[in-house]
C-alpha positions in Angstrom: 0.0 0.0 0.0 1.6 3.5 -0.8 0.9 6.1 1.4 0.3 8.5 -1.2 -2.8 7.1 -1.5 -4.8 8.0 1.0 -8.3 6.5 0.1 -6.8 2.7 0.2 -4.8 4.1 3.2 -8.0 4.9 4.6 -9.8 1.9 3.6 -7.2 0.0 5.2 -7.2 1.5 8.6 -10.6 1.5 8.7 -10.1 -2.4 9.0 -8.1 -2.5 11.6 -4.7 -2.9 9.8 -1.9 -1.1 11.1 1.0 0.3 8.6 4.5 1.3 8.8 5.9 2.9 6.0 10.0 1.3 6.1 12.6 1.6 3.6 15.7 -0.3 3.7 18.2 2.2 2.6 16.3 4.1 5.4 17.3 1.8 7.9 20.8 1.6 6.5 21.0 5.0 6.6 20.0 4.9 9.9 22.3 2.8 11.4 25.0 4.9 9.7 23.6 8.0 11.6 24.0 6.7 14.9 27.6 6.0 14.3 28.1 9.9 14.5 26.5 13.3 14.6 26.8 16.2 13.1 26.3 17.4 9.4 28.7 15.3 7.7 29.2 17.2 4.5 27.2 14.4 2.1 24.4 15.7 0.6 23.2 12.1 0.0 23.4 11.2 3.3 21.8 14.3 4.5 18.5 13.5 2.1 18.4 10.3 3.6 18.3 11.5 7.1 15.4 14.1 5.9 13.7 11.0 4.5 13.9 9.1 8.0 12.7 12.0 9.6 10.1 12.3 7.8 8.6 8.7 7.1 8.9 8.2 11.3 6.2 11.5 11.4 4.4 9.7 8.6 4.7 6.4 10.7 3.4 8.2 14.2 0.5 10.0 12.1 -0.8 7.2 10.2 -0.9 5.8 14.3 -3.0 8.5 15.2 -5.2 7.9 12.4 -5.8 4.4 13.0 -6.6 5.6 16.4 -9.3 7.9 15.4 -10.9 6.3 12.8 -11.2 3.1 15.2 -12.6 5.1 17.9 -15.1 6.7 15.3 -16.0 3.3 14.2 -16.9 2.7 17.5 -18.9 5.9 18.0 -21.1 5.1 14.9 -21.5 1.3 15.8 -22.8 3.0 19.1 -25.0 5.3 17.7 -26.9 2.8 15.4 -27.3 0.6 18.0 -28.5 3.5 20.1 -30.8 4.7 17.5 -31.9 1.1 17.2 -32.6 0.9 20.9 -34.9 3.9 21.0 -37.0 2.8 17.8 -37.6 -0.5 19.5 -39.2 1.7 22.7 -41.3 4.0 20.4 -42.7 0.9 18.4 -43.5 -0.7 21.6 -45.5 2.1 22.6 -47.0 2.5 19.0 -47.8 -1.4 18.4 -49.3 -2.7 22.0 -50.1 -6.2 19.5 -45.9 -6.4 19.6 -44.8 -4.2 22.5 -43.1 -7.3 24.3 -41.1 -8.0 21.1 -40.0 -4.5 20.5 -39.1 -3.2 23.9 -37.1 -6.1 24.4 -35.3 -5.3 21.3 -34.8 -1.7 22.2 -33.3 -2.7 25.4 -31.1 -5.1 24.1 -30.0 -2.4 21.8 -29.4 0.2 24.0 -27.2 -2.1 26.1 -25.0 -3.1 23.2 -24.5 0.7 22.6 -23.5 1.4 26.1 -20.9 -1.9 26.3 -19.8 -0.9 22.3 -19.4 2.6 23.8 -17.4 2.2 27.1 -15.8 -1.2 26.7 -14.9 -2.0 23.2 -11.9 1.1 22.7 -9.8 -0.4 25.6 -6.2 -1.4 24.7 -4.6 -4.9 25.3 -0.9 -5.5 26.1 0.5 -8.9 24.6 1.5 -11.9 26.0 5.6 -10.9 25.0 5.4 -7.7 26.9 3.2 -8.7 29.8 5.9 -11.5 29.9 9.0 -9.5 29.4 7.9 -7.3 32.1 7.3 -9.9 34.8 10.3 -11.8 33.9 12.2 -8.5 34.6 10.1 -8.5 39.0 10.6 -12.9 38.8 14.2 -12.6 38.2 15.2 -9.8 41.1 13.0 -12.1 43.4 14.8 -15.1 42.6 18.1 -13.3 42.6 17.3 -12.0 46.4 16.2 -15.6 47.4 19.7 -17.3 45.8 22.0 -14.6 47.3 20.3 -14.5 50.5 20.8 -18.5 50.7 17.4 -18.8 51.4 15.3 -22.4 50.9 13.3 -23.5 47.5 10.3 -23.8 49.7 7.5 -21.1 49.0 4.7 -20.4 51.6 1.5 -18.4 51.0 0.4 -17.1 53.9 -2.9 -15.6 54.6 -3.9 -12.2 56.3 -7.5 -12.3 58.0 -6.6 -8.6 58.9 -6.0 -7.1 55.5 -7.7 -9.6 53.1 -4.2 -10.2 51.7 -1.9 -13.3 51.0 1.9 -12.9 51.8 4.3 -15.2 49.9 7.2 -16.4 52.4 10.6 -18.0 51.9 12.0 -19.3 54.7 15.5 -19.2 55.8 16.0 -22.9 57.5 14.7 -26.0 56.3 12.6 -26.4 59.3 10.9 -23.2 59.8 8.0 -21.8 61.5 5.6 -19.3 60.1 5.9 -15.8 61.3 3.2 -13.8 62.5 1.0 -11.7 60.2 2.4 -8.6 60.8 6.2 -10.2 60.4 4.9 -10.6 57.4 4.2 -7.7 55.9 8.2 -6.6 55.6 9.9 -7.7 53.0 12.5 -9.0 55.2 11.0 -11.3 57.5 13.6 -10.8 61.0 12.3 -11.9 64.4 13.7 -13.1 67.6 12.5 -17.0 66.6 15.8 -17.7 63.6 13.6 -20.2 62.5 11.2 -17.9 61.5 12.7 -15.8 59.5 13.1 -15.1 55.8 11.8 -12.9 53.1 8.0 -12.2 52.1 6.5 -10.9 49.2 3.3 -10.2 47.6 2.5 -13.2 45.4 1.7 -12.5 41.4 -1.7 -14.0 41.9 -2.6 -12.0 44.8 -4.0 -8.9 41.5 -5.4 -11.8 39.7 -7.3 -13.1 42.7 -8.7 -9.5 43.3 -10.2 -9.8 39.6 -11.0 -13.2 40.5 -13.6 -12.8 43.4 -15.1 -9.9 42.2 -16.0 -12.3 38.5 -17.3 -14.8 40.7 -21.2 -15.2 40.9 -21.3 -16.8 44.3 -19.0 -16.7 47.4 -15.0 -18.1 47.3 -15.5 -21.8 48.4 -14.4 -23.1 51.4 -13.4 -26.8 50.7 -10.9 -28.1 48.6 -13.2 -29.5 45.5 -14.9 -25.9 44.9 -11.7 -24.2 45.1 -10.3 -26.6 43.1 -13.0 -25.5 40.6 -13.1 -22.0 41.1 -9.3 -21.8 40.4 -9.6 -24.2 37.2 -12.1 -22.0 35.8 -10.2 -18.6 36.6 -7.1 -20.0 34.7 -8.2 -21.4 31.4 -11.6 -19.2 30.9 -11.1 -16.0 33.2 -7.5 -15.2 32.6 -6.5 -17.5 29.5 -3.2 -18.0 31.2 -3.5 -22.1 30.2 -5.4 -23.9 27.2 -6.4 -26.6 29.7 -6.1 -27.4 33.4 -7.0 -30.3 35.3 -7.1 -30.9 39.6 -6.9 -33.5 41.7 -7.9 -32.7 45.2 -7.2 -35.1 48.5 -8.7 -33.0 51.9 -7.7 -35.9 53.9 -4.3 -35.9 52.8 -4.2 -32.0 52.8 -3.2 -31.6 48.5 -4.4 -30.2 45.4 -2.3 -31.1 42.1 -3.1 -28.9 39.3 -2.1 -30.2 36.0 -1.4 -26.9 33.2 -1.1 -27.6 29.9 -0.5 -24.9 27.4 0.8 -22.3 29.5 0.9 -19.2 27.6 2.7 -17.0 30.6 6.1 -17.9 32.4 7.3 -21.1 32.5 7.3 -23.9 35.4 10.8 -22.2 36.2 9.8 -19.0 37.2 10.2 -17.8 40.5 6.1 -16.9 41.3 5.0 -18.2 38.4 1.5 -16.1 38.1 -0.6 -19.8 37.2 0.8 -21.8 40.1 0.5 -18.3 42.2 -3.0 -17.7 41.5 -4.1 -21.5 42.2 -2.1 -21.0 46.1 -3.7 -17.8 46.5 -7.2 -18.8 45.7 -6.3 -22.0 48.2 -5.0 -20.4 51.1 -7.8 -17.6 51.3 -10.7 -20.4 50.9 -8.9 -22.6 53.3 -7.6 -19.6 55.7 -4.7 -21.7 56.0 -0.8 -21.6 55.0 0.0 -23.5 51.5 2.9 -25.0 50.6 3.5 -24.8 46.9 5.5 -27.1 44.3 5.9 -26.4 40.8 7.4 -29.6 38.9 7.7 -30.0 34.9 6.1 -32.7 33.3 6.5 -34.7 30.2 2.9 -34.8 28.9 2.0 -31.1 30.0 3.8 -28.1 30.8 4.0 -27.9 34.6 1.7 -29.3 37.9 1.2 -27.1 40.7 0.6 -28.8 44.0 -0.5 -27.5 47.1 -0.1 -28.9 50.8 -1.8 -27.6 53.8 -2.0 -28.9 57.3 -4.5 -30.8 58.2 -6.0 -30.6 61.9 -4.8 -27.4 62.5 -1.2 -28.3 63.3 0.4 -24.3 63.3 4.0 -25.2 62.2 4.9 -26.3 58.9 6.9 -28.4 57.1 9.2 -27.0 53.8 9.8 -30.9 52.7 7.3 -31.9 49.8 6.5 -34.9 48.0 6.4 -34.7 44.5 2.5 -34.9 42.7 1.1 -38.2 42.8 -1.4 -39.8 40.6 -5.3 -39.6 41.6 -5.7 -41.7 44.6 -9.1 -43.5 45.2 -12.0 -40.7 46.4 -10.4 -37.6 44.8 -12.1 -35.7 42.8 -11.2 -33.9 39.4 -12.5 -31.3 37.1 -11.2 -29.9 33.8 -11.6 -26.9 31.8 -10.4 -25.7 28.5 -10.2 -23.8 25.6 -10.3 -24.5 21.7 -8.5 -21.0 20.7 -4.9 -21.7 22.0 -2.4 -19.8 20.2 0.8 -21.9 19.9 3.1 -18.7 18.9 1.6 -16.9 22.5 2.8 -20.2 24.3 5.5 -19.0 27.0 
């Protein structure tokens, strides 16, 4: 497309394409310039910089463009559907023989205005750059963890007092918890040494906010609805995984969550925001401390399982067993999706 046509240009950006006008002796040129500054004397190399210059304002208003004529697009789509809306009303007060029919119609059309209106402009980040940016918080986590000598064991912790979870790495290999209000410094120092450690707020602690407030009854307090619950946030809340499957045990104290077609972090990741969220959602339905283990599999990505004490016991172990298979009287539910995007896999 040349952009010295503007009614394909036009056309095009009307349907949601996006455009950059690029040269290669542009970007040539370009990595020339960087190597210096200054008016170098060339007159060939000074039109090419003139060029640049100008096709990156090109580029940035052919942006803004895009920008407006999708925002108008969604001003008209509003309007007809408001106009729509409104017809449907006055027939239903014109025709009482079809009223029902019609003022349904008008209200359903005056509702898709208002969510065509309010909802449909808002801008998405991707996958890469939602991942690039947490990679960036996982990796200074981890790093404080490893230079601090601290244990592989990961704790979330809930606070009654502030609705909050705390995720806590313990110093020793036989710790106890700290108190709530340890808790809530980063680093975790109190006259108990085995008590001490690091705590921070868990990645799923925001997603679990977004979480409850989707949810259409109250958080469940037993082990098969949260097992649920957290099922259903991942693969059709959040889309972090194409599919996820739980296997719960309450006598045993465990939940396994099998995630396959992850499409944020990997099994690696300090945090990892799908094994987060499924400890977070755990520990405020149970209102007790989880122990979390992420562990790679062959036939899926990654299983998360969770431990918690069982009978009330207050101190808490760091040692794990790896995920088992389904023992006799668990339970299991899966979800998933059909529009996994294998190129948005992470």
């Amino acid at each position: 497309m040349s952009a010295d046509d503007p009614d394909r240009l036009d056309e095009g950006l009307a349907n949601g394409e996006t455009h950059a006008v690029v040269s290669a002796a542009t970007e040539r040129d370009g990595d020339a310039g960087r190597t210096g500054t200054g008016d170098t004397g060339d007159p060939d190399a000074d039109a090419d910089r003139a060029e640049l210059a100008g096709l990156r304002r090109e580029n940035v208003r052919l942006r803004q463009r895009y920008e407006a004529l999708r925002e108008g697009q969604y001003r008209r789509t509003a309007v007809a559907l408001t106009a729509l809306g409104v017809a449907g009303l006055l027939g239903g007060a014109l025709f009482p023989p079809v009223r029902e029919t019609l003022v349904v119609l008008g209200a359903i059309g005056l509702f898709a205005a208002a969510v065509t209106r309010y909802l449909s402009p808002e801008r998405f980040i991707s996958v890469g750059v939602g991942a690039s940016v947490f990679g960036a918080h996982a990796g200074n986590h981890a790093a404080v963890v490893d230079e601090l000598g601290l244990q592989d064991a990961t704790v979330y912790v809930p606070d009654a007092d502030r609705d909050s979870v705390r995720l806590f790495v313990p110093e020793h290999r036989a710790y106890a918890l700290p108190d709530a209000e340890a808790l809530r410094d980063t680093f975790v120092v109190t006259d108990d040494e085995l008590a001490r450690g690091v705590a921070f707020d868990p990645s799923g602690g925001g997603l679990f906010d977004e979480f409850e407030r989707s949810l259409d009854g109250p958080l469940g307090d037993d082990p098969e609805t949260l097992a649920r619950q957290a099922t259903d946030a991942l693969v059709e809340l959040f889309e972090l995984a194409g599919a996820a499957t739980a296997e719960t045990d309450a006598a045993d104290g465990r939940l396994t969550v099998r995630v396959e077609d992850c499409r944020f972090a990997a099994a690696e990741t300090f945090d990892t925001p799908v094994a987060s969220l499924v400890a977070v959602v755990v520990a405020r339905g149970l209102d007790a401390p989880v122990v979390t283990e992420v562990a790679a599999g062959e036939e899926m990505d990654f299983a998360v399982t969770c431990r918690w004490e069982v009978g009330g016991d207050e101190e808490t172990e760091t040692e794990t067993e790896p995920s088992a298979d389904a023992a006799d009287g668990t339970t299991e539910t899966r979800r998933e999706t059909e529009n996994a995007d294998p190129d948005e896999r992470r």
